[in-house]
N, C-alpha and C positions, 0 to 999 in steps of 0.2 A: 758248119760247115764249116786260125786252124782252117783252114782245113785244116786240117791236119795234111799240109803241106808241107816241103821240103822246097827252099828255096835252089837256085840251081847253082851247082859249085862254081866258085870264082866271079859273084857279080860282087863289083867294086864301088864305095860311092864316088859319087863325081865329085870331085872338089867344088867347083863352083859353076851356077852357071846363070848369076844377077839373078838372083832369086831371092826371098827376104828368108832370113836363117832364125826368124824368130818365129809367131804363130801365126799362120795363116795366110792372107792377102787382103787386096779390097779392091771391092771392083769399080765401075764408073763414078757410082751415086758413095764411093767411101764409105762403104762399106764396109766389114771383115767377114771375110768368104775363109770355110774351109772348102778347103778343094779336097774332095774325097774320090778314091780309085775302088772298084769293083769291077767282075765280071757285071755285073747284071745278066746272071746263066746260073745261080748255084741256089734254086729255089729248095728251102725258103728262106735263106737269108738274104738274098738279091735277084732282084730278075726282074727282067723286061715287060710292059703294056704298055698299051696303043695311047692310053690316055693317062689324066692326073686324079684315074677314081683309087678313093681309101689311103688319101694324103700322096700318092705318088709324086717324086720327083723328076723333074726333067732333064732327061741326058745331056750335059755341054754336047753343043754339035752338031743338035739328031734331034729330029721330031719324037722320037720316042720318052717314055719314062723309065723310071726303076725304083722297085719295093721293094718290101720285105724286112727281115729282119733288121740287116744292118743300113736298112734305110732308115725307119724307124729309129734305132738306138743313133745314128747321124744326127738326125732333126733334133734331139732331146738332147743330143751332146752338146750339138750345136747352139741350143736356146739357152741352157744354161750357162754358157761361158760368154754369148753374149754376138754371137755370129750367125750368119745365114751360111744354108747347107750348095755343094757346088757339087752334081754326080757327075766323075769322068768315067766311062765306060769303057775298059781296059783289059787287053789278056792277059790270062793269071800271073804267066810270067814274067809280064812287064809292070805288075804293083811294085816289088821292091827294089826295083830300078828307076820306076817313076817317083818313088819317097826321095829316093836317094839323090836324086838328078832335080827335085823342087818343080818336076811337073804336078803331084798332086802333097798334097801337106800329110795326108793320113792316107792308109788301106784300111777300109772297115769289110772287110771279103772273107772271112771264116777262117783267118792264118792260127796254124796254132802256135805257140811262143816257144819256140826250140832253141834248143842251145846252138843249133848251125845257125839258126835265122838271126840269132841275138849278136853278130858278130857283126853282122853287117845291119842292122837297125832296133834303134830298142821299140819298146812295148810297152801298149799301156797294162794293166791291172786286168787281171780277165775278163770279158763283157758275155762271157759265155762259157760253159763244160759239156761237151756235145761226145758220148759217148758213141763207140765205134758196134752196129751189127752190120744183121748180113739182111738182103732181100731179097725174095723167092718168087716163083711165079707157082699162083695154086692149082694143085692139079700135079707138080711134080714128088718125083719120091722124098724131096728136102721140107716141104711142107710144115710138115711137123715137128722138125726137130729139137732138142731139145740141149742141145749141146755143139759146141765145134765137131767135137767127134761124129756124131751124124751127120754131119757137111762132108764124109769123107767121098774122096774119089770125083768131088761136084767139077763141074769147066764152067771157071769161076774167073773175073775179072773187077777190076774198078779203074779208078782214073790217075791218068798222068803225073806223076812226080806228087804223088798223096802217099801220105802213113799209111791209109785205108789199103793202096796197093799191099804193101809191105806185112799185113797182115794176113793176107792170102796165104803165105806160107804158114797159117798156123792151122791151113786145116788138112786134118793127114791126107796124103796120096793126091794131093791136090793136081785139078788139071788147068795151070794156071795161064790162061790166054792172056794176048800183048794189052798193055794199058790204054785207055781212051780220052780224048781228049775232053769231053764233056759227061756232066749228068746226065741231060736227054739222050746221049749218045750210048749211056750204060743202060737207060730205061731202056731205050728202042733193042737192046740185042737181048733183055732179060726176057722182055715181053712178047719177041719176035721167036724166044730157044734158043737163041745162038748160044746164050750161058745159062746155066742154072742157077747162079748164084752174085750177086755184087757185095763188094763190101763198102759199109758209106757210115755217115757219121749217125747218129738218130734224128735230128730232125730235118734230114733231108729224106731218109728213109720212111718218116710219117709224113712229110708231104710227099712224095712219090707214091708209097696206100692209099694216101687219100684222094690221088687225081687219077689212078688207075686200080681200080679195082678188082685187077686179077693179080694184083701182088701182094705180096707176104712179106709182112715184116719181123723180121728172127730176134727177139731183144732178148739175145742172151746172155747170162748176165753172171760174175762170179765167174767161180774155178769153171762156168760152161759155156764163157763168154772169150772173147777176145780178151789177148791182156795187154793193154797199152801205158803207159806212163802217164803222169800227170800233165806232162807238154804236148804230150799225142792230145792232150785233150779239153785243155782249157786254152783258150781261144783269144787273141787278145788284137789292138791298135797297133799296127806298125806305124813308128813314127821315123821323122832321119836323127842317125845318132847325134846327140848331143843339145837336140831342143828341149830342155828341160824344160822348158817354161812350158810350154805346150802340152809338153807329157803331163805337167804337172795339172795344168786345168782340168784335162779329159779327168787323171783319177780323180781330182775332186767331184765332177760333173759325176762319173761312177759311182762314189762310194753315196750319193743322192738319190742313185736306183734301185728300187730295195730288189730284190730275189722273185716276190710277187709283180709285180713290174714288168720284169724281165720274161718269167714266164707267158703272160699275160701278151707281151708283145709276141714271142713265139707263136703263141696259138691264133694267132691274130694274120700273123704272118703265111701261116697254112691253110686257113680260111679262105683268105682273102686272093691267093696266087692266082694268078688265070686259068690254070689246067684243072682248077677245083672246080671250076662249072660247069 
């Protein structure tokens, strides 16, 4: 889930605001806290339960917890470099305000590393490549398709300031309704008719198949898949510009996680989500 985001034009970093401009924090007990920002809403790489079952962490703030993928790759980033994990539970478009501003140290939330977003904060090393289809609900005439070009003529949507929107125009004749503000919110209108079609990254589209079973996941792929760029789709740590040192621990912490790992946590990630039960 990069997302494959588009940060919003014109957010500035804040100069200062008594924050420590080096790595992390510490909390009572002196600690070193990263303080990390996510929805906890973009299953499966973060989102929200009641409890601390399958390593869950606890939202700052909130009774509640948050999993998932980039929860996971947090804890492991975090062990390695030698810190405890801090989830602040954020909207999307206040992650790379909150880096900037020293309200959270890192967004681990699905951003993909774009060349607009690298202007206003760098990035760690990819921690993920999350290829863009489409999802259907069964039973429609998109069902089976086999290419963009069968998705022609669909009334089609995905979400708010994403790539994923932006590739709605590649399917011909397209009927492209307004963007929405969440995932659940694209599930609820795929699965209700309102659209025939969403477009989303792949591993939020196999956890979405796998919590609702009257949807279709489209993994098409090549000259009959979506065609996205390499930043459309490899996924990375927003950090504030200019903390090298910080930057620099996370990719060592990464380049420690092999590929099997990674996967491994994904599927773990989509298992374990709460709508899978």
């Amino acid at each position: 889930m990069k997302r494959l985001k588009k940060i919003i034009a014109g957010v500035l970093c804040v100069a200062t605001v008594g924050v420590l401009a080096g790595c992390g924090s510490k909390n009572a007990s002196n600690e070193k806290v990263l303080r990390v920002g996510m929805e906890a809403a973009y299953a499966p790489f973060n989102y929200t339960q009641t409890d601390d079952a399958n390593g869950a962490v606890k939202i700052k703030g909130s009774n509640e917890y948050a999993n998932g993928y980039d929860v996971m790759m947090a804890k492991k980033i975090a062990d390695k470099i030698g810190y405890t994990v801090e989830i602040n539970k954020m909207e999307w478009d206040g992650l790379v305000p909150g880096v900037n501003s020293g309200k959270i140290d890192v967004s681990i939330a699905g951003q993909s590393i774009t060349a607009e977003r690298l202007q206003t904060v760098d990035f760690s090393d990819p921690y993920y490549k999350a290829n863009i289809v489409a999802l259907t609900k069964k039973g429609t005439a998109y069902e089976n398709a086999k290419s963009i070009a069968d998705l022609k003529g669909a009334i089609c949507t995905s979400q708010l300031n994403t790539v994923w929107y932006d590739m709605l125009k590649q399917i011909p004749d397209a009927n492209i309704q307004p963007a929405m503000d969440t995932v659940p919110s694209l599930i609820v209108a795929l699965s209700s008719g309102k659209v025939n079609v969403v477009a989303v990254d792949k591993p939020t589209a196999m956890a979405a198949a796998y919590s609702n079973p009257d949807l279709v996941m489209l993994d098409l792929q090549g000259d009959k898949g979506f065609k996205a760029s390499d930043e459309d789709v490899n996924m990375g740590i927003a950090i504030k510009k200019g903390n090298k040192e910080l930057t620099d621990k996370i990719n060592k912490a990464l380049s420690e996680i092999s590929e099997e790992e990674r996967n491994k946590m994904m599927e773990e990630a989509i298992k374990v989500q709460p709508l899978s039960k």
